[in-house]
C-alpha positions in Angstrom: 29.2 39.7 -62.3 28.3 36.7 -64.6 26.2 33.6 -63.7 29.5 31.7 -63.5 30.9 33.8 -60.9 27.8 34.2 -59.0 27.6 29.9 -59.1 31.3 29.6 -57.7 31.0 32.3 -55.2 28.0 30.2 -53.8 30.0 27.1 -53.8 33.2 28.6 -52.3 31.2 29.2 -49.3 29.5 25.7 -48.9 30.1 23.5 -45.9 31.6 20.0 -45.7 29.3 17.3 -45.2 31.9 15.2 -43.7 35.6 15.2 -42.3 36.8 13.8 -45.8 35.2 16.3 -48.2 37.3 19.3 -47.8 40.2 16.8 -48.7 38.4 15.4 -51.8 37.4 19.3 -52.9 41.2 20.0 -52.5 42.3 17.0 -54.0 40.3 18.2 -57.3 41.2 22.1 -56.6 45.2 21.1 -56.6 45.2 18.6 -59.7 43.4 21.3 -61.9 45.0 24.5 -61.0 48.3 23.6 -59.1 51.6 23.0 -60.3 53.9 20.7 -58.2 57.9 21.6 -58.2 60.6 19.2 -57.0 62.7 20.5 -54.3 65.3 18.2 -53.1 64.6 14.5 -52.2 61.1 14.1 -51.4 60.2 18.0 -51.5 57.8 19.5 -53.6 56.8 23.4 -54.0 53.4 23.9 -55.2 51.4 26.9 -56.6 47.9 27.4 -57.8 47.0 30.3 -60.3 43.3 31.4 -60.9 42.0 34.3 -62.1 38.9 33.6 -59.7 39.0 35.3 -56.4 36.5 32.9 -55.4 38.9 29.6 -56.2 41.9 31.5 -54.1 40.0 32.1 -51.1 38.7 28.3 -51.2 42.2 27.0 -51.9 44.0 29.4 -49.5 41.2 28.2 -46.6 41.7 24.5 -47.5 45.1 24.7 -47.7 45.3 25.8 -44.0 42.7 24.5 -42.3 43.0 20.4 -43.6 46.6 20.4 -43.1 47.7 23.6 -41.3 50.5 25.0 -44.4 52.1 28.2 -45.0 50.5 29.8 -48.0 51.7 33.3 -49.9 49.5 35.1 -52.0 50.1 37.5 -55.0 48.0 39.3 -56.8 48.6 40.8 -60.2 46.7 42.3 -62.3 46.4 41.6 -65.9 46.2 44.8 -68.0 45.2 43.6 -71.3 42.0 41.7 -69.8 41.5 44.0 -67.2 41.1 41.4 -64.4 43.0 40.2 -61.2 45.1 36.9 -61.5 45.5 35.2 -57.9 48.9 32.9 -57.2 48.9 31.2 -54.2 52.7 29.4 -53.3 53.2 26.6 -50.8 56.7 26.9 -49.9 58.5 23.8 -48.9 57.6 22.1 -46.2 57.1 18.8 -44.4 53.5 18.9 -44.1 53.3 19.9 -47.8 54.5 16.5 -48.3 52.4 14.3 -46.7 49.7 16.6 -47.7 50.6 15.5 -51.4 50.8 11.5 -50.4 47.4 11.9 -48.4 45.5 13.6 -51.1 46.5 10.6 -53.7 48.9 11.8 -55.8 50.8 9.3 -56.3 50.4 5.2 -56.8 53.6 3.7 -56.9 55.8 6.8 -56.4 54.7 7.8 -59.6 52.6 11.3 -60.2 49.0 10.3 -61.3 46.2 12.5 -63.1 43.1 10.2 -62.1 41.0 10.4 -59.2 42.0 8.9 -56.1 38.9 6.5 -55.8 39.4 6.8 -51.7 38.5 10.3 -51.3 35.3 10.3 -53.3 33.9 6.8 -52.1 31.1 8.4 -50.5 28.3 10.4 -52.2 29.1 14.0 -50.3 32.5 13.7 -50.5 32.2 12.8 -54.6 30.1 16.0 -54.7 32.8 17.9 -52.9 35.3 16.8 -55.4 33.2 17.7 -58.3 32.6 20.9 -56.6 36.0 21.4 -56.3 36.3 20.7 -60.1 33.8 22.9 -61.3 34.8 25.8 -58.7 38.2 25.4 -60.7 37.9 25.3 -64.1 34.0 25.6 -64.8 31.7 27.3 -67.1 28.3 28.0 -67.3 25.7 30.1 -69.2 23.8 32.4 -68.3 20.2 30.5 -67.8 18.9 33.8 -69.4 19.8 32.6 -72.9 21.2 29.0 -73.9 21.6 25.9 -70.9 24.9 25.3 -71.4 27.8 23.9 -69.0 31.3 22.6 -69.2 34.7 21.8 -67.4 37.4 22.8 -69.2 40.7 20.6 -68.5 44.1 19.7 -69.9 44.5 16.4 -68.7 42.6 13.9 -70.5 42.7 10.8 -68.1 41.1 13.3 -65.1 38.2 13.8 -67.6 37.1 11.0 -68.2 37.8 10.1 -64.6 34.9 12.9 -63.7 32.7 11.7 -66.5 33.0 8.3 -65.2 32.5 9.5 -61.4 29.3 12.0 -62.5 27.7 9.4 -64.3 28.2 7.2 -60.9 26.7 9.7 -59.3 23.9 9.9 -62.0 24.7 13.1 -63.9 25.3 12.2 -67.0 28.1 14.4 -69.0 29.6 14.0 -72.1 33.5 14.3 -73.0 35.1 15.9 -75.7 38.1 17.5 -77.1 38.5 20.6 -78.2 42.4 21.7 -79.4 44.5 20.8 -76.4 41.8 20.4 -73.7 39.4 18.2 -72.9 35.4 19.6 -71.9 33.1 17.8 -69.8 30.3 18.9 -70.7 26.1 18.4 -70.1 23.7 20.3 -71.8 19.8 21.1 -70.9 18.5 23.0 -67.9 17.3 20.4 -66.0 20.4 18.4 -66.1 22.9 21.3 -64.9 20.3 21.9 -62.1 20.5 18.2 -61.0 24.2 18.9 -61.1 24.2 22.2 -59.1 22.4 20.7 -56.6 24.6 17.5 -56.2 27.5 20.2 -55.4 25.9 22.9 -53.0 24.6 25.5 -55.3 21.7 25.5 -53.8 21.1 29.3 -54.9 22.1 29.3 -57.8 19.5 26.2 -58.8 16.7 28.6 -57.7 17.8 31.4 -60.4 18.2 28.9 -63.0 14.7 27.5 -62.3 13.5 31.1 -62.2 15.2 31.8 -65.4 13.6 28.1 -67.0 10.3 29.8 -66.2 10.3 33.2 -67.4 11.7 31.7 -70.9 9.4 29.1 -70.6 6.2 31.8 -70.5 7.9 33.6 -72.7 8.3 31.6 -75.0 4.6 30.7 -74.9 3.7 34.6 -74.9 5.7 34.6 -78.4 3.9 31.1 -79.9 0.4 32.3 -78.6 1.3 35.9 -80.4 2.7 34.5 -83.3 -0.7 31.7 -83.8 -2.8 34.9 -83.2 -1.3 36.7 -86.0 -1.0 33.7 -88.4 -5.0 33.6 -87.7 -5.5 37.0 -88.2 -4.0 37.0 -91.6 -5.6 33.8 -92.3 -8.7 35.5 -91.5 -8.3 39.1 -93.5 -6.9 37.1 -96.9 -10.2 35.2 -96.1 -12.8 38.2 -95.7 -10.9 39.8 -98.8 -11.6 36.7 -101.1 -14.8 36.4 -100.0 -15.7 39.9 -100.5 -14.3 39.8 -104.3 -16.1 37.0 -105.3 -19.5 39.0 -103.7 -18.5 41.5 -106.1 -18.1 39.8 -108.6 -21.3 37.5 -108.7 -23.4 41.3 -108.1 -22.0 42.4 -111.7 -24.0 39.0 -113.0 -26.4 38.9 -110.6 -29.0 42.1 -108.5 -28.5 41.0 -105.0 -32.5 41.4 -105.1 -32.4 38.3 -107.0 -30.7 36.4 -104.7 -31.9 34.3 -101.7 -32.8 36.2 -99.0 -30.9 34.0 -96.9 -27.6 35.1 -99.2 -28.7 39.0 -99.4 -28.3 38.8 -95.3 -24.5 37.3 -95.5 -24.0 39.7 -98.2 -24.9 42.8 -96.8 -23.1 42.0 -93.3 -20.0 41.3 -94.9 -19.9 44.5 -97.3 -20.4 46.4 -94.2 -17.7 44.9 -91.9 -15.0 43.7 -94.1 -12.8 42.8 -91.4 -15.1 40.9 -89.5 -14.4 37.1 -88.6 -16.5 34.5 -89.8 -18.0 34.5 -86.2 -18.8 37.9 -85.4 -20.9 37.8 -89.0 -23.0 35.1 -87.4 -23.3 37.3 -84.5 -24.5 40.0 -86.3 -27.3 38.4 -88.2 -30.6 38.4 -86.8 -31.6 36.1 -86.1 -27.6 34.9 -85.1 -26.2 32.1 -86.8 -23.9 29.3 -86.3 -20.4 29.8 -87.5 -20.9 26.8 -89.8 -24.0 28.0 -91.2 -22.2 31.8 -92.3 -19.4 29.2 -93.4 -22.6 27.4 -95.8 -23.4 30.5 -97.1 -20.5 31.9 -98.3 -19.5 28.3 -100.0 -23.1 29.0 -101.7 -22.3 32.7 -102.8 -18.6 30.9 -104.4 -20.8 28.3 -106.2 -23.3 30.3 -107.6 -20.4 32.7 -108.9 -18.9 29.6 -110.4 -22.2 28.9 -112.1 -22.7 32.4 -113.4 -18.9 32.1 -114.7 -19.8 29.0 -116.5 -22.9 30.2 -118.3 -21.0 33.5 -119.5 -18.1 30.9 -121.2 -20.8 28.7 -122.8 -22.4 32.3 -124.3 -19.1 33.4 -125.6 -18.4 30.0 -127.2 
């Protein structure tokens, strides 16, 4: 099952705050996913296709309880995608009528896409409507990999009417089109949470914010391993310079004739090539500072310098 499914499972099964909200969640089911007929004067036939089972139990419950229709149900299944497609007819009828005039569709006898602004006045029932909306015709990632959530409709004047009535409900989304549709979309975990939240997914905020975390220590795990190696190579292309330029100053110099204080740094690192810079100072006895090995080796490069320097003057 993926994420998305999981999500509108969750919110199929949500309860209405108020009296009004299962008519605002409706409201947005219908004007995404149904398709209104003309039947005679003033009759309408309406069917809502979904290949979610989860939108055709919510529709088929709504649908019955808020204004008591007849609903028939079909199921077919597709066998090029593998999947079930749900269609759920209202026949003709009186009540499907008013139904239609009571859930806004129309201003002035003529069929509107917007949102009717008196179903989502209040805060729960704009959330039901949104829920509604998403439960429809929403997408979102799996928190796993990217953050990533959209609303994918046909209609352009009903996106930007939920863009508009997300961003008065403070979850900012962004609109765009893409072909013949138009995606609402939001981006960034903590933004879809706030929106899962808004709309009863109460759930399915949890697994996101158990997903943010694992990625988020993850992803620290990974920068802290990758740092460590970095340093690690940093340290051996060190040690290895260091220890040719010790050579290289012994085939001037007897390491007798060198400062006893060099002959110590010397020997310590000929014997433990791959030691850090620290663990030499530990092994010196007495110990020494990390800056004061650091001293020493500069010293051993600058004598080799010198030693470099006479030879040229020789030759020349």
């Amino acid at each position: 099952m993926s994420f998305t499914t999981e999500v509108k499972d969750e919110l199929s099964r949500v309860e209405p705050t108020c009296s009004k909200c299962d008519k605002a969640e409706l409201a947005a089911l219908i004007r995404i996913a149904g398709m209104l007929a003309k039947s005679g004067s003033g009759n309408y036939r309406l069917e809502i296709a979904s290949e979610t089972v989860s939108v055709a139990r919510t529709a088929i419950r709504l649908l019955r309880d808020v204004y008591g229709l007849q609903t028939e149900l079909t199921i077919r299944r597709s066998v090029l995608h593998k999947t079930h497609n749900f269609l759920i007819t209202v026949p003709t009828q009186r009540a499907l009528t008013d139904a239609i005039e009571d859930l806004g569709f129309f201003e002035g006898g003529v069929l509107t896409q917007g949102i009717p602004q008196e179903l989502v006045e209040s805060g729960c029932c704009a959330g039901a409507f949104l829920r509604g909306a998403f439960l429809t015709a929403g997408y979102i990632a799996d928190p796993k990999g990217d953050f990533h959530f959209e609303i994918s409709l046909s209609s352009e004047e009903l996106a930007s009417g939920l863009v508009e009535l997300m961003d008065r409900c403070d979850l900012q989304a962004r609109q765009i089109q893409r072909h013949n549709m138009y995606l609402v979309y939001m981006k960034g975990a903590e933004k879809i949470t706030d929106f899962l939240a808004y709309i009863g997914a109460h759930k399915s905020v949890l697994a996101m914010e158990e997903a943010r975390v694992v990625k988020s220590v993850r992803n620290d795990a990974n920068r802290l391993a990758n740092a460590e190696f970095a340093n690690t190579i940093k340290s051996a292309e060190a040690a290895n310079k260091q220890i040719a330029q010790i050579k290289d100053l012994l085939t001037f110099r007897a390491v007798d004739t060198l400062p006893p204080a060099l002959q110590q740094v010397i020997i310590l690192r000929l014997q433990d090539p791959e030691a850090t810079i620290t663990e030499l100072g530990e092994m010196a006895d007495p110990p020494l500072s990390k800056s004061a090995v650091y001293h020493r080796l500069r010293r051993i490069e600058e004598l080799l310098d010198e030693e470099r320097q006479k030879a040229a003057d020789r030759v020349s």
